[in-house]
LOROVEX-339385 format. One record per residue: x, y, z of N, C-alpha, C in turn; residue number from 1; residue in one letter. Coordinates in pm, 1 decimal, padded with zeros to 6 digits. Example, Ala and Ser with C-alpha at 12.3 -4.5 7.8 and 13.67 -1.06 7.14 Angstrom:
VEXVO     n_east    n_north       n_up    ca_east   ca_north      ca_up     c_east    c_north       c_up   num   residu
VEXVO    01319.0   -00569.0    00780.0    01230.0   -00450.0    00780.0    01320.0   -00330.0    00780.0     1        A
VEXVO    01285.0   -00225.0    00708.0    01367.0   -00106.0    00714.0    01290.0    00003.0    00787.0     2        S
***
This chain:
VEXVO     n_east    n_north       n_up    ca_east   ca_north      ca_up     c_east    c_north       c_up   num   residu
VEXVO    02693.3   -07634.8   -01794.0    02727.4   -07645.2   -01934.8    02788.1   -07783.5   -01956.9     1        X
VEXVO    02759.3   -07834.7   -02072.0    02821.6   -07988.1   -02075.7    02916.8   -07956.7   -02178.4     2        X
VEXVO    02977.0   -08097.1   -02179.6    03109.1   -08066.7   -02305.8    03050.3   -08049.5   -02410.0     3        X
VEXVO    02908.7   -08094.6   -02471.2    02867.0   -08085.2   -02614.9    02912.0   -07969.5   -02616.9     4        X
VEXVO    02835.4   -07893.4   -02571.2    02805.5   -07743.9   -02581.2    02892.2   -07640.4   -02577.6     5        X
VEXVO    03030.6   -07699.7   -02503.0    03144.6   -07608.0   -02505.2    03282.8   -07636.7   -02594.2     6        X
VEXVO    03213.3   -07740.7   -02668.6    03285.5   -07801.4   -02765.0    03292.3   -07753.9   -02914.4     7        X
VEXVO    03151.2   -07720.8   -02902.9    03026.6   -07671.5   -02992.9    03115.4   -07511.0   -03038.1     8        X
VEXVO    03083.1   -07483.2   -03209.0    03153.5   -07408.1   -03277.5    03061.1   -07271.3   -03237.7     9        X
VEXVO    03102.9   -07194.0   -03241.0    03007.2   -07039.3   -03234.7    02963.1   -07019.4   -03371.0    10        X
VEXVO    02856.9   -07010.2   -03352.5    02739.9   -06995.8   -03446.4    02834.4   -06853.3   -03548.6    11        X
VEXVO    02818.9   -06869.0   -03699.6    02871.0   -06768.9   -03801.2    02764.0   -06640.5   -03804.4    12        X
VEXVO    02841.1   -06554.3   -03795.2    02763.0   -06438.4   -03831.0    02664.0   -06402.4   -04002.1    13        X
VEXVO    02591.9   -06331.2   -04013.2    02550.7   -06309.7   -04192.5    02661.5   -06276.6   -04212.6    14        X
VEXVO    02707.4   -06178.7   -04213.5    02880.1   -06131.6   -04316.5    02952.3   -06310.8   -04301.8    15        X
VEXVO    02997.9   -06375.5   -04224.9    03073.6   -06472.8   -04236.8    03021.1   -06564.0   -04329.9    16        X
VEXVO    02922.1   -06578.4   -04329.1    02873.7   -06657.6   -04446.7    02853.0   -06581.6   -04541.8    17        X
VEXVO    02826.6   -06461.1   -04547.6    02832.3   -06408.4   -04688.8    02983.8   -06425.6   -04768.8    18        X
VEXVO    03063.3   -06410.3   -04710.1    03175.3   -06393.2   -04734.4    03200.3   -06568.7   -04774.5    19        X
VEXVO    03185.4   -06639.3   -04673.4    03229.2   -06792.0   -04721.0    03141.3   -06809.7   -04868.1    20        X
VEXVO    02994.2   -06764.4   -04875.1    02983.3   -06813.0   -04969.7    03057.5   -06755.2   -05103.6    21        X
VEXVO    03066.6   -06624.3   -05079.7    03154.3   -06535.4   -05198.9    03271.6   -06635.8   -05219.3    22        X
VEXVO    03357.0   -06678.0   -05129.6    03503.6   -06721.1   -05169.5    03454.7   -06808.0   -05263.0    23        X
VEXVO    03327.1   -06913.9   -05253.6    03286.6   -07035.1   -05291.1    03282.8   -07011.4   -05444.8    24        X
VEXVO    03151.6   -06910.3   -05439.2    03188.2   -06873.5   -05616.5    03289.1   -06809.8   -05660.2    25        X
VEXVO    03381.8   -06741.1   -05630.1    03463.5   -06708.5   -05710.6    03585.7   -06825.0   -05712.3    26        X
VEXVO    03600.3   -06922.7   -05645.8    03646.1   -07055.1   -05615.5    03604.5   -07114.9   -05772.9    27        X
VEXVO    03489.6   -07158.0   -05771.6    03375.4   -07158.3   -05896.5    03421.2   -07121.6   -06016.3    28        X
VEXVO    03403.2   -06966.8   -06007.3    03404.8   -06927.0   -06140.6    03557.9   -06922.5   -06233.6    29        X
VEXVO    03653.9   -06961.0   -06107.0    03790.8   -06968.9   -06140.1    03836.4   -07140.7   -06228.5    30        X
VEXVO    03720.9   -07194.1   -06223.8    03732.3   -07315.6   -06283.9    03772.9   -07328.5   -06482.3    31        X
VEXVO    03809.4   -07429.2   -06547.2    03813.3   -07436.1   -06618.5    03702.1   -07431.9   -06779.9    32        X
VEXVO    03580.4   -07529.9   -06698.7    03481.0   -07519.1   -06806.7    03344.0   -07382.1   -06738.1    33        X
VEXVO    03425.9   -07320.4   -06654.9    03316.3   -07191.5   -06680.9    03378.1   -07117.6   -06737.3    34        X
VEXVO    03518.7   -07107.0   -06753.0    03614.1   -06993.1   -06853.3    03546.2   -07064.0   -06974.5    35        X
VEXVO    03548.1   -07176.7   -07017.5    03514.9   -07232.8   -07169.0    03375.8   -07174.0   -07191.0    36        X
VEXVO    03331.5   -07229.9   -07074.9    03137.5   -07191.8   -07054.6    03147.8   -07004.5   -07157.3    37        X
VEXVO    03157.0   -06945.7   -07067.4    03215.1   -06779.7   -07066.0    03268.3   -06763.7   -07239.9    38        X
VEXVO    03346.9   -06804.8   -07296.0    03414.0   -06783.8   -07438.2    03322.1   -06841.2   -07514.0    39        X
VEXVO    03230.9   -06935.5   -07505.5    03114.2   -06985.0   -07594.5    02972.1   -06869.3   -07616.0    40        X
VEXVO    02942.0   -06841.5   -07472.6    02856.4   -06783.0   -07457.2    02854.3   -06611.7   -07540.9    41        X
VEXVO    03024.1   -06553.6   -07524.7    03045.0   -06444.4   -07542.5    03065.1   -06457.3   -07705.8    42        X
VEXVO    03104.2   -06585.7   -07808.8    03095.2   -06612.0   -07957.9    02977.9   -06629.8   -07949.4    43        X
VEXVO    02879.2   -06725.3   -07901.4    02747.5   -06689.5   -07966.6    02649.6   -06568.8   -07988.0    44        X
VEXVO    02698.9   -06454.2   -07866.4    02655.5   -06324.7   -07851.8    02661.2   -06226.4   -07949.4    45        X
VEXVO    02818.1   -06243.8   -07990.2    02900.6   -06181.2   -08123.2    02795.5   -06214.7   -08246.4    46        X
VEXVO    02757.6   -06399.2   -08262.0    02700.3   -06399.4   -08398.8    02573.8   -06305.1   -08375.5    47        X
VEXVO    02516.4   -06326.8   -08243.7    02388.3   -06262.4   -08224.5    02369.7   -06138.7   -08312.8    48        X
VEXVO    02476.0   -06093.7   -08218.6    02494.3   -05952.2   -08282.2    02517.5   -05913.9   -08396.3    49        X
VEXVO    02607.2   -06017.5   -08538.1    02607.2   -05981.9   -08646.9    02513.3   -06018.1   -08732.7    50        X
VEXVO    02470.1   -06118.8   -08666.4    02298.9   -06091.5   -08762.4    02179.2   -06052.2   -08731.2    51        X
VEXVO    02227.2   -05941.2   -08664.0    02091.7   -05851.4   -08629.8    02071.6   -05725.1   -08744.7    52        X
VEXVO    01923.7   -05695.2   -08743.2    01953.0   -05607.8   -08833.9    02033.5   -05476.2   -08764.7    53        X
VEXVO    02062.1   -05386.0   -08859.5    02087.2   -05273.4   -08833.8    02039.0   -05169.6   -08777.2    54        X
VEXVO    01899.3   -05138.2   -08838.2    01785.9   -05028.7   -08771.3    01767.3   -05096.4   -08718.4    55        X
VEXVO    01746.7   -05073.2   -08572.1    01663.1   -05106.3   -08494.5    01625.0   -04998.7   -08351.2    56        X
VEXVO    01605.9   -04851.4   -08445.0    01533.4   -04760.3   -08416.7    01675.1   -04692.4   -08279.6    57        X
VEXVO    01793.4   -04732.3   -08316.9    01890.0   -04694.9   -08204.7    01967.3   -04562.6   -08305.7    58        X
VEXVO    02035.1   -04479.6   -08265.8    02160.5   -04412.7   -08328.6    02255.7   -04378.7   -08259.8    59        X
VEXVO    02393.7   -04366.8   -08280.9    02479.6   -04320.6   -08249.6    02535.1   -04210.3   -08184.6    60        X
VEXVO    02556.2   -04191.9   -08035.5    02557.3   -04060.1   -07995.6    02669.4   -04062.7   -07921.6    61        X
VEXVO    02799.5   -04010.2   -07930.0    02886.2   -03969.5   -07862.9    02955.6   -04086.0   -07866.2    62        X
VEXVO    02949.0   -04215.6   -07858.3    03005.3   -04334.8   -07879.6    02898.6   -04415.2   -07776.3    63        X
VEXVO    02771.7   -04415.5   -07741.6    02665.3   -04457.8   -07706.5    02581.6   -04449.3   -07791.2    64        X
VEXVO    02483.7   -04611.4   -07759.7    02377.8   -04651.2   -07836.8    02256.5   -04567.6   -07747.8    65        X
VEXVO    02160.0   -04490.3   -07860.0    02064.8   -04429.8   -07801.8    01940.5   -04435.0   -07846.4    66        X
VEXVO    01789.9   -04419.9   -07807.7    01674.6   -04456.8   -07883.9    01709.7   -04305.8   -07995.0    67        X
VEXVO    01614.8   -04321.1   -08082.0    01612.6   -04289.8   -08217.6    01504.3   -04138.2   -08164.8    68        X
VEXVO    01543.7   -04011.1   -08198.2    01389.6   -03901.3   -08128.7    01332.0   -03952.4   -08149.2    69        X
VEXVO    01199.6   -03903.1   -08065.5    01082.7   -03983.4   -08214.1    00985.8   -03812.0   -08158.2    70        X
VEXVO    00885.0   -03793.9   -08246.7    00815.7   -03628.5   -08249.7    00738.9   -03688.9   -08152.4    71        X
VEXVO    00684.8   -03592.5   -08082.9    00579.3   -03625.9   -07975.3    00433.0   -03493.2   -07985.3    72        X
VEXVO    00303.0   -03547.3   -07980.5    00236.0   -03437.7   -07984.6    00246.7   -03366.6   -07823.8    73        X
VEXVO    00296.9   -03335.5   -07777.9    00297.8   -03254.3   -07636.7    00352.2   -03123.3   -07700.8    74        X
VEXVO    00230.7   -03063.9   -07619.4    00301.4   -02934.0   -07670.9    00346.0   -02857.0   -07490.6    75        X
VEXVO    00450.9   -02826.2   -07484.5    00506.3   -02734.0   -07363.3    00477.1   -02581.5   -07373.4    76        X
VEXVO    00470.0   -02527.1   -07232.5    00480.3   -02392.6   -07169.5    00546.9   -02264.1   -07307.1    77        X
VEXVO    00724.2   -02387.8   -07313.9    00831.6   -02303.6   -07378.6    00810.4   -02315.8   -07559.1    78        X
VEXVO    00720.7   -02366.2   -07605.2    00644.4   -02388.6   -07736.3    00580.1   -02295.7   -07776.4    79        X
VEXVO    00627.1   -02266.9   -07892.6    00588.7   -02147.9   -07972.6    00435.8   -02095.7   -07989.2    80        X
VEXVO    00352.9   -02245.2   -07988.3    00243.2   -02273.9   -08042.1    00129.5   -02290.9   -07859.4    81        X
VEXVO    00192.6   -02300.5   -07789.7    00141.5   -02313.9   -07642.0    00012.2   -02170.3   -07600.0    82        X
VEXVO   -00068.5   -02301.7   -07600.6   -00203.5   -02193.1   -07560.3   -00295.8   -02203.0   -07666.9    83        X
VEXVO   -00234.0   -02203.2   -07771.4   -00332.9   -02201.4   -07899.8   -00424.3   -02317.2   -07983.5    84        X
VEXVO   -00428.4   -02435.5   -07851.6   -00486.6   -02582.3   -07855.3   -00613.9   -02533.8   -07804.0    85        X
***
């Protein structure tokens, strides 16, 4: 063995670099103009949102946005009318 080699760092595992890179972005995202970035993005979203129309085939259910029924020709087993197609 020569000195390079025992000098030489031990190779990082995947988790160790996963992890280094994690610290990296949240290092990152702790910065100043991505908080600004972040408060721009989340006001332009807001206008998005207030000038959208209204219908847009969603309603209100329980305090969730939900698609709108819509009738379907299927007729089921438990259907009144089942069999008589």
């Amino acid at each position: 063995m020569t000195d390079d080699e025992a000098t030489q760092a031990p190779l990082e595992s995947y988790e160790q670099r996963v992890n280094k890179q994690m610290r990296r972005e949240i290092e990152e995202a702790n910065t100043e103009w991505v908080r600004e970035q972040k408060l721009a993005d989340h006001l332009w979203q807001a206008k998005l949102d207030a000038k959208a129309p209204l219908d847009d085939d969603m309603i209100e259910v329980a305090g969730f946005r939900v698609p709108r029924y819509r009738t379907s020709c299927h007729v089921g087993k438990h259907d009144s009318v089942f069999g008589q197609h």
